[in-house]
C-alpha positions in Angstrom: 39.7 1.0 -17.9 38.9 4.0 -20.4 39.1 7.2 -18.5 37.1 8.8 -21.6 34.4 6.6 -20.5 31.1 8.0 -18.7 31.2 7.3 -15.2 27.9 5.2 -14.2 25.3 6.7 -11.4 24.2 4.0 -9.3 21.0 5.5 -8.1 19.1 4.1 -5.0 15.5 4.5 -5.9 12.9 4.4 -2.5 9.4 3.6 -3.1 7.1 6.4 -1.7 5.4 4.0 0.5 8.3 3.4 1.8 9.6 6.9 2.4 6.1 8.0 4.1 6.9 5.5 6.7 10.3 6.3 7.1 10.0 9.9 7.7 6.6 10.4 9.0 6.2 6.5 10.1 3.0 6.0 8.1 2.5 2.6 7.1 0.4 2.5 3.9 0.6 -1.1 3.4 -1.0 -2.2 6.3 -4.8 -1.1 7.9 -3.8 0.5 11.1 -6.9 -0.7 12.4 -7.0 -4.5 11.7 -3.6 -5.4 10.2 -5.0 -6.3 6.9 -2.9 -5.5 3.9 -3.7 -2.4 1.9 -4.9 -1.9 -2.1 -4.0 1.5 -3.7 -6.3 2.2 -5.9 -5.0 5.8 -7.1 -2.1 8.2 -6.9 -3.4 12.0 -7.3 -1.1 13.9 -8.7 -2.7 16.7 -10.4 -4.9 19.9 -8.5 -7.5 19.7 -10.6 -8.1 15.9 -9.2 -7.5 17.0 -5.5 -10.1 19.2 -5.6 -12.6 17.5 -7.6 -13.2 14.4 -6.2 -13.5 15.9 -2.7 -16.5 18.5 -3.9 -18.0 15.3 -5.6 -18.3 13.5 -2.5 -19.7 16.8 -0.4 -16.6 17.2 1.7 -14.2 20.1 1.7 -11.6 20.4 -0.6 -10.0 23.9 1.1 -7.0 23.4 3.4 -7.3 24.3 7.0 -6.7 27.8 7.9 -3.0 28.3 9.6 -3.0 28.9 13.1 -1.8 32.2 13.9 1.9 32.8 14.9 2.8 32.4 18.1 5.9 34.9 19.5 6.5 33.3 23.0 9.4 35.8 25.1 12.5 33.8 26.3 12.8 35.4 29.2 9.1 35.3 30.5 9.3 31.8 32.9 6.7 28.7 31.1 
């Protein structure tokens, strides 16, 4: 073995699919409806394109307003 050698990165690559079901247990492969497997189509990864195709179909492309902070007292019985 030669210890000047770089040492190799074995990297464990997850599909996004896959990680959206894992942590927020969305399953884009499957129709939750009917079972039926699932076509994407596109991937938006720019603003410009999260925006725009929203306005072009007459639907809203602003994010929700935040709900306003809510400072509950730990002594005050629920």
């Amino acid at each position: 073995m030669n210890k000047n050698a770089p040492l190799s990165v074995v990297s464990m690559r997850i599909s996004w699919a896959r990680l959206l079901k894992r942590v927020f247990d969305i399953n884009i492969v499957h129709c939750p409806y009917c079972g039926a497997a699932l076509k994407i189509i596109t991937v938006l990864l720019k603003k410009a394109a999260t925006t725009n195709i929203p306005d072009h179909l007459g639907l809203s492309s602003r994010t929700p307003p935040r709900a306003p902070v809510q400072i509950l007292d730990p002594f005050e019985p629920i």
